[in-house]
C-alpha positions as CSV (number, residue, x, y, z in Angstrom):
1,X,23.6,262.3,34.0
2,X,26.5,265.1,34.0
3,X,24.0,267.7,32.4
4,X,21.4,266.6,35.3
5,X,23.8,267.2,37.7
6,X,24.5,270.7,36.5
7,X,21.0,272.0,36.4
8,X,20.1,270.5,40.2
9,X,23.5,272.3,41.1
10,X,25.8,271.0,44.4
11,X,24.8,268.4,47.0
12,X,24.0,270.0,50.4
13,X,26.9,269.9,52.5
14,X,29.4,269.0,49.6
15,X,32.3,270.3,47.7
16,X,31.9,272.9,45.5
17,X,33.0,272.5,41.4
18,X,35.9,273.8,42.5
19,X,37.6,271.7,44.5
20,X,40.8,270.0,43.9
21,X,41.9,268.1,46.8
22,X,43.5,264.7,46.5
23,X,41.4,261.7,45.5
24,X,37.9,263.6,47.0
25,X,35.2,262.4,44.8
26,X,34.7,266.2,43.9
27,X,37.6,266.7,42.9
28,X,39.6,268.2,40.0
29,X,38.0,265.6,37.6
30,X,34.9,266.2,39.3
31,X,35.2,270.0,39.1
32,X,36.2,269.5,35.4
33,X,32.6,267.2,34.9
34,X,30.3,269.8,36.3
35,X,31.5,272.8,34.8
36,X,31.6,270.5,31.6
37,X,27.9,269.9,32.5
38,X,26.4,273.2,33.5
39,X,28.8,274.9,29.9
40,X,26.5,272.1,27.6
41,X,23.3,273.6,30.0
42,X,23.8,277.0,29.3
43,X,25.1,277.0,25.1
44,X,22.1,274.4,24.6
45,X,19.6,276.7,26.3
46,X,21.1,280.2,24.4
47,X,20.6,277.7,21.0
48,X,17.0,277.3,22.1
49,X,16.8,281.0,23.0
50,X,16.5,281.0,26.3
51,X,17.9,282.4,29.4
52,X,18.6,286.3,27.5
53,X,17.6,289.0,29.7
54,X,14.8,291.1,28.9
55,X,17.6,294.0,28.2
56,X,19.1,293.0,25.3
57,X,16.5,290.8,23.8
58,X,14.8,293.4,21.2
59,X,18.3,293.8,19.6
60,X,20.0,290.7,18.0
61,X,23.7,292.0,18.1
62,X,23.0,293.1,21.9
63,X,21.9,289.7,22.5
64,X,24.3,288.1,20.4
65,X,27.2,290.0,22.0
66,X,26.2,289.0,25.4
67,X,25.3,285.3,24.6
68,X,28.7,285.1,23.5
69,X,30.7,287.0,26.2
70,X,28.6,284.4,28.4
71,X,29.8,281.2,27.0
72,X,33.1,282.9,27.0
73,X,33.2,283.3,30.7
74,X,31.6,280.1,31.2
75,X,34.7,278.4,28.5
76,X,37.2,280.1,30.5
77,X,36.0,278.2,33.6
78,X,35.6,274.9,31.7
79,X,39.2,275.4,30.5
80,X,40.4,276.2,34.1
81,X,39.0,273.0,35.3
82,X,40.9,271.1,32.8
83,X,44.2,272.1,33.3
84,X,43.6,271.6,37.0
85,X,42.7,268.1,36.0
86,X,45.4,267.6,33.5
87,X,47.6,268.9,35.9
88,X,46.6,266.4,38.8
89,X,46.0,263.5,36.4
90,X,50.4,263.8,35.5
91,X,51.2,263.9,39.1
92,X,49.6,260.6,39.5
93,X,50.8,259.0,36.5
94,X,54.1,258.3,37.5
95,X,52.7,255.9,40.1
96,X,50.9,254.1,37.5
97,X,54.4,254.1,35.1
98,X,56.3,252.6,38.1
99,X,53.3,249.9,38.7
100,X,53.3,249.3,35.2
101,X,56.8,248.6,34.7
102,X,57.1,246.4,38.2
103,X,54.5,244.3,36.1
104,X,55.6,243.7,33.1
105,X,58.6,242.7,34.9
106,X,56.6,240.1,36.8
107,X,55.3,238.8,33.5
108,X,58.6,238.3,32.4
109,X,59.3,235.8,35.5
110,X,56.4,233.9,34.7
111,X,56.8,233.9,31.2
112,X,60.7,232.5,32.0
113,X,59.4,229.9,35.0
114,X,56.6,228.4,32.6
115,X,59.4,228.1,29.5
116,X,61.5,226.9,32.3
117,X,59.9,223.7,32.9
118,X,61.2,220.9,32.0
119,X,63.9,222.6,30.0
120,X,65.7,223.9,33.5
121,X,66.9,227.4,34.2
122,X,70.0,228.5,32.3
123,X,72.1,231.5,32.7
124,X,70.7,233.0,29.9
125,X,67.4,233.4,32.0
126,X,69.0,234.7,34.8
127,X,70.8,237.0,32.7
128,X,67.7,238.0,30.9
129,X,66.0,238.6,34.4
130,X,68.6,240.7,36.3
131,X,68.7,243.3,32.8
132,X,64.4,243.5,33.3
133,X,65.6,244.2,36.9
134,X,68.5,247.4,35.8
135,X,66.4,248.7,33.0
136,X,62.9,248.8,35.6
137,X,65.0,250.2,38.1
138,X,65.9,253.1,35.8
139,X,62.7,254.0,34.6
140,X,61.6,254.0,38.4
141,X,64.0,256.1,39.1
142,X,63.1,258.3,36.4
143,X,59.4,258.4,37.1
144,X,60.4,259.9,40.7
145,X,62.6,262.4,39.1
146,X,59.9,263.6,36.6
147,X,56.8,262.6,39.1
148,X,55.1,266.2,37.8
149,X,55.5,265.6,34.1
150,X,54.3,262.1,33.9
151,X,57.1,259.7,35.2
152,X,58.9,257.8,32.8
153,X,56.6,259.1,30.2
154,X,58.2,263.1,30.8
155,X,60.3,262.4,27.4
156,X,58.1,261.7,24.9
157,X,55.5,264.4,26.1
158,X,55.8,267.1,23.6
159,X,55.7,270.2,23.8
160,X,51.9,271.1,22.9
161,X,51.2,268.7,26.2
162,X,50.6,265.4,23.8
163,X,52.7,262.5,23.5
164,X,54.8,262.7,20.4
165,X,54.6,259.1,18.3
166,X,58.2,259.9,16.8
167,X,59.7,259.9,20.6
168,X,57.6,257.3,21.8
169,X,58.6,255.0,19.2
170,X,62.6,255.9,19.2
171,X,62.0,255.7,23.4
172,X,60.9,252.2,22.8
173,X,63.7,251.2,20.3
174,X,66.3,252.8,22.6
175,X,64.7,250.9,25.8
176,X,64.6,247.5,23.8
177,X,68.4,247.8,22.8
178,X,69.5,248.6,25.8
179,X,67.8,245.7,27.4
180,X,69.2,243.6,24.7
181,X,72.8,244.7,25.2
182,X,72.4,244.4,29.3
183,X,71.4,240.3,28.5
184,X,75.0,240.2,27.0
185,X,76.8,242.1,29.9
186,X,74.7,239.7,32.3
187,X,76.0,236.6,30.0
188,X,79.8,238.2,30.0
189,X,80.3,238.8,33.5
190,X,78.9,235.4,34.4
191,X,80.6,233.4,31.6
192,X,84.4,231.4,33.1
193,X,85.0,229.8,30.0
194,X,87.3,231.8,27.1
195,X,85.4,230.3,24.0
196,X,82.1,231.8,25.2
197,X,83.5,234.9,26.3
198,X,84.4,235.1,22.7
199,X,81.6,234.1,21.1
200,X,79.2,236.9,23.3
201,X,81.7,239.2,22.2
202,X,81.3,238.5,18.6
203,X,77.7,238.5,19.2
204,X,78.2,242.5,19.4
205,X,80.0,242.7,15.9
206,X,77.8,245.6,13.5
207,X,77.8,242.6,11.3
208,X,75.1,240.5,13.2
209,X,73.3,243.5,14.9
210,X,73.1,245.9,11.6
211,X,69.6,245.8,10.9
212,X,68.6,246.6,15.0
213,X,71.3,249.5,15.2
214,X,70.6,251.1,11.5
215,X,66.4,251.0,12.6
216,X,67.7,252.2,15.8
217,X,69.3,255.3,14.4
218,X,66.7,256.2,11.7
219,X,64.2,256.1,14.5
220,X,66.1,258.2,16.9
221,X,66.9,261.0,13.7
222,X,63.6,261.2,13.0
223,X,62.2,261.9,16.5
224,X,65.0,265.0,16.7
225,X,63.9,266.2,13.2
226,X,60.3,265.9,13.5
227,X,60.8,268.3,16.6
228,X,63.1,270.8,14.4
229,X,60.4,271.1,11.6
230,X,57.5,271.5,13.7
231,X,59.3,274.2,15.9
232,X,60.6,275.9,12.2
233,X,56.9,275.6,10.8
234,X,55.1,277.0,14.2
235,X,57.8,280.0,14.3
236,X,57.4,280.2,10.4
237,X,53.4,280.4,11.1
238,X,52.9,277.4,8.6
239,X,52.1,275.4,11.4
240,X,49.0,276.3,13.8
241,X,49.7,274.1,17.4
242,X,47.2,274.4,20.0
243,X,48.1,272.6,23.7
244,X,46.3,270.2,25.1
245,X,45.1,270.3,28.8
246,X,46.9,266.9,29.0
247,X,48.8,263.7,27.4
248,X,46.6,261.0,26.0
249,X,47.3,257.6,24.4
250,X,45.0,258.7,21.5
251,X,47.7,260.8,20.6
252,X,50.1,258.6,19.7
253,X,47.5,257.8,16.2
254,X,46.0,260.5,15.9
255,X,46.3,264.5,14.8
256,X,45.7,267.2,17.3
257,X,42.0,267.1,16.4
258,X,41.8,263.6,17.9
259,X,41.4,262.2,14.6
260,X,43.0,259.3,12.8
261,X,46.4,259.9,10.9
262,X,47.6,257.3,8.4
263,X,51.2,258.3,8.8
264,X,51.0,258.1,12.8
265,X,49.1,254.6,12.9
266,X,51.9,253.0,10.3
267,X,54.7,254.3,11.9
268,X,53.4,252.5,15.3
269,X,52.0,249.6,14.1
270,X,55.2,248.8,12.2
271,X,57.8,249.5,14.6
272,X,55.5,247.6,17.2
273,X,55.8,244.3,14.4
274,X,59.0,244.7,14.1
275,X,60.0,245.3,18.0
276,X,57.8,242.3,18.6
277,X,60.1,240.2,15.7
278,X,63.3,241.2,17.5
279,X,62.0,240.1,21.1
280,X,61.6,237.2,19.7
281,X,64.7,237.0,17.9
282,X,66.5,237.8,21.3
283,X,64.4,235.0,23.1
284,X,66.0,232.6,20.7
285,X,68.9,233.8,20.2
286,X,70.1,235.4,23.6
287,X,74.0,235.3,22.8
288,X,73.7,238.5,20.1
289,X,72.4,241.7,19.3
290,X,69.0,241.0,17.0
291,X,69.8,240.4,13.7
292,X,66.6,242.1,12.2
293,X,66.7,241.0,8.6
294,X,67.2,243.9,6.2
295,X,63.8,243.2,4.6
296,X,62.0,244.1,7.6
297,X,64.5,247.2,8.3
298,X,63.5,248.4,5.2
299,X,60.2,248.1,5.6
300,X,60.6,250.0,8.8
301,X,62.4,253.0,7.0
302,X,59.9,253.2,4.6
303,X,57.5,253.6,7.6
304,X,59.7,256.1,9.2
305,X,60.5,258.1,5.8
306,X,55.9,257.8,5.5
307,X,56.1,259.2,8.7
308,X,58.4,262.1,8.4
309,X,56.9,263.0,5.1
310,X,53.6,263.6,6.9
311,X,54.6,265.6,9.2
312,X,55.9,267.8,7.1
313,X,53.0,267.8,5.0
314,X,50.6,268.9,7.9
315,X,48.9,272.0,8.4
316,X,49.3,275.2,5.9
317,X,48.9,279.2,7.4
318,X,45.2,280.3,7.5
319,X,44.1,282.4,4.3
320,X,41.5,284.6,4.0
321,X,39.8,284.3,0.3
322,X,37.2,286.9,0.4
323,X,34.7,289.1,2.6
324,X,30.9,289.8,1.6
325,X,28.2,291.3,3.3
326,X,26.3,289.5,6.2
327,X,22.6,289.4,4.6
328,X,19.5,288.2,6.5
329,X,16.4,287.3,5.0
330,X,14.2,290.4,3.4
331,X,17.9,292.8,3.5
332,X,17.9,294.9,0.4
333,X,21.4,294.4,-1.5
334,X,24.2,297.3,-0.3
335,X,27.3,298.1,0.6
336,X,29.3,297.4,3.8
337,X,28.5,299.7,6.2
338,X,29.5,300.2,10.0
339,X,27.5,298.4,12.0
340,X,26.5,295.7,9.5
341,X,28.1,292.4,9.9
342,X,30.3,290.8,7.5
343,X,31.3,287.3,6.1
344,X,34.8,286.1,5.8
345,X,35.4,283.4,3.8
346,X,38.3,281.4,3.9
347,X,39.7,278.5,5.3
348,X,42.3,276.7,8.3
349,X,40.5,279.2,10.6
350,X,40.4,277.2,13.5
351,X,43.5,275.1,14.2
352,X,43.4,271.3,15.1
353,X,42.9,271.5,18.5
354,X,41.1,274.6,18.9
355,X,37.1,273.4,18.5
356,X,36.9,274.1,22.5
357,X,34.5,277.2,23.6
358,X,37.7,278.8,25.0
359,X,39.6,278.3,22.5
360,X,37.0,279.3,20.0
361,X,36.4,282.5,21.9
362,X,40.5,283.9,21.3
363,X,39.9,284.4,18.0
364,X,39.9,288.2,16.7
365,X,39.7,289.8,13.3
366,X,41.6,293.3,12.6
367,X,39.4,296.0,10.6
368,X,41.2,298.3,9.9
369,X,43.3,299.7,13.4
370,X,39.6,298.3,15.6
371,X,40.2,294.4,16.8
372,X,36.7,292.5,16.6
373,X,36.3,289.3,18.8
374,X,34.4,286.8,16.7
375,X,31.0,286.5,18.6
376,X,29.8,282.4,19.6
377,X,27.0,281.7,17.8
378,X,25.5,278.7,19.4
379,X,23.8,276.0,18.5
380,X,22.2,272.8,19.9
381,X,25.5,270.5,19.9
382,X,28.1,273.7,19.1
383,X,28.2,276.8,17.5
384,X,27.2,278.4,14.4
385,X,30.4,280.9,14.5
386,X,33.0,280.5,14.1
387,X,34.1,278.1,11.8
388,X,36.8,276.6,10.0
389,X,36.0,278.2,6.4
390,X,33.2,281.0,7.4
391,X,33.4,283.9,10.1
392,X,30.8,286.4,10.9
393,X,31.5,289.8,12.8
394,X,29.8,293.3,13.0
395,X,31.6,296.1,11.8
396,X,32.4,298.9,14.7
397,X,31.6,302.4,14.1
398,X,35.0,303.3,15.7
399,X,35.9,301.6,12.0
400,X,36.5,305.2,9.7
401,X,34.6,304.5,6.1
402,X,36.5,304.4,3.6
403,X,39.2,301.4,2.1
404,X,40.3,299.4,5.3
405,X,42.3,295.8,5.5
406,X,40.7,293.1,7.4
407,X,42.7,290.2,8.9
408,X,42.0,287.0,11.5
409,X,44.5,286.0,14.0
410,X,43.7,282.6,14.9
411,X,43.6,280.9,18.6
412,X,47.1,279.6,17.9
413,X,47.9,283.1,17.0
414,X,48.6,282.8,13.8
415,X,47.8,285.7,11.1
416,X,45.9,285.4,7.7
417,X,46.8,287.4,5.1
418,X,45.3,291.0,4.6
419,X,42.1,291.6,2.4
420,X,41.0,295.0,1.7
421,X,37.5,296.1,1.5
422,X,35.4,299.2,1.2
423,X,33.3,300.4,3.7
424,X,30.5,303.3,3.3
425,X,29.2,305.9,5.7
């Protein structure tokens, strides 16, 4: 439907792609759609060869040249569009934190009426109820303060524009524990009698409370280091990080290609296990910190240690392994010459994150002192060129013959190694 929309163009009387005005119905996602659509149009139609201009169809690296400065221009705008979106889609989030929150706070009234029946309403309730009340409070107030970064969520979006799973889960360790310890200041003030003011007090002791607060401080050092060795391996250019255009939920299991990590989805789907054991533990036992049984803080560590291991496992700096000769079909066998194209064979060319057009379309390879944008290469359903492992690029004649070093910076820019080659007259 999108790509149907792009080739019949704008309604009569409507908004253009362009607009970006509050909740219009062509607005920035609508924007984002169509230039979407009418990008898919025009790479599909280059793959099937048409739509070149009688110009520059007799040559193939004329026409290649301009199909890809094309799909360039027509990235660039795709790109623009998402950011726009991204950027309108945070600005409303923190609306839907705040609702959010304001509703899990109803669930827990309903969940304590129902429980309450027949049983009758104890302070521990009420105590349980007025700590939902402090800690939604502070994450609305929170969400206002960060309403253009996501609300509450500002914290644990990193800094490549993706939620981080290592904040996400320490945020929600540090948000149960906190809850956990209000109950007890709710229980404390309203206690009168001595013997339970001392028994809530020793409900605090490291003793009962030692598996909570040791998962609680494994969770939070791993968030801080996970950010110290990324930043370390970006800066070191042993890691390649590409931004995203905005935050999804798909980030917190997967890598930065939006696919599935086994670290990430362990780490979450034990810490949720265990977070959902101490709840539980706190519903029952609402007079102490919850006393999360070593065996399932260890098994939480283990997760944690999976997790940080992982991370610094990822990624690797892009490596060029060799460059041949670009030969078609019927070529006679010779050496590189200016003006022929050449193969570069490698691999980690194109980052997680970076399979976009516009993305795609940064990359450059050094000959010599002559920077060479890799041409797109289209296909139908992507391109040809470039790719993770293979690149293909002509040769300028501004490059002298002669022994010259050939390098790719990637779209993260990030540099391979050099490779030296020979080139003729």
């Amino acid at each position: 439907m999108a790509v149907q929309e792009a080739r019949q163009g704008p309604e009569p009387g409507g908004h253009d792609g362009g607009c970006t005005c509050g909740d219009c119905p062509h607005g920035a996602r609508e924007g984002h759609r169509r230039a979407v659509a009418a990008f898919l149009v025009k790479r599909d139609g280059f793959a099937a060869g048409h739509g070149l201009p009688a110009g520059v169809a007799h040559s193939v690296s004329a026409s290649r040249q301009w199909v890809s400065e094309e799909l360039a221009q027509s990235a660039g705008l795709v790109a623009e569009r998402g950011r726009a979106e991204g950027a309108l889609w945070l600005t409303r989030l923190w609306r839907r934190t705040i609702v959010t929150t304001w509703a899990l706070v109803a669930a827990l009234l309903l969940a304590q009426g129902v429980t309450a029946t027949g049983a009758g309403w104890t302070a521990a309730r009420t105590a349980g109820l007025l700590a939902a009340l402090v800690v939604a409070g502070a994450l609305t107030a929170a969400s206002w303060l960060h309403r253009t970064r996501g609300g509450a969520l500002a914290p644990v979006i990193g800094e490549d524009n993706r939620l981080s799973t290592s904040r996400a889960v320490a945020a929600a360790w540090v948000l149960f524990v906190s809850y956990a310890v209000l109950v007890l200041v709710g229980r404390l003030a309203a206690a009168s009698d001595p013997a339970e003011r001392d028994a809530l007090l020793s409900g605090l002791d490291l003793a009962r409370g030692a598996g909570a607060v040791t998962v609680l401080a494994v969770v939070c050092a791993i968030a801080v280091l996970v950010r110290r060795i990324v930043g370390l391996r970006v800066l070191g250019q042993r890691l390649q990080k590409v931004p995203a255009h905005r935050p999804r939920a798909a980030d917190l299991l997967t890598d930065d290609a939006g696919r599935g990590t086994f670290a990430d989805i362990q780490y979450v789907v034990i810490s949720a296990v265990a977070l959902a054991f101490a709840a539980v533990r706190l519903a029952r036992r609402p007079d102490q910190l919850p006393d999360l049984p070593w065996g399932l803080a260890v098994v939480v560590l283990v997760s944690a240690a999976t997790y940080l291991a992982g991370k610094y496992a990822d990624g690797g700096r892009p490596v060029v392994l060799s460059v041949v000769r670009s030969r078609e079909a019927g070529d006679l066998d010779a050496p590189i010459r200016t003006g022929d194209d050449i193969e570069i064979r490698g691999a980690g060319f194109v980052p997680p994150g970076a399979q976009s057009a516009d993305r795609l379309a940064r990359m450059v390879v050094r000959i010599g002192a002559v920077h060479v944008h890799v041409p797109l290469v289209p296909v139908a359903g992507g391109f040809r060129n470039p790719t993770d492992t293979v690149l293909t690029v002509p040769v300028p004649v501004d490059v002298e013959p002669g022994r010259v070093e050939v390098q790719v910076v990637t779209a993260a820019g990030v540099e391979t190694n050099r490779y030296t080659i020979d080139v003729t007259d």
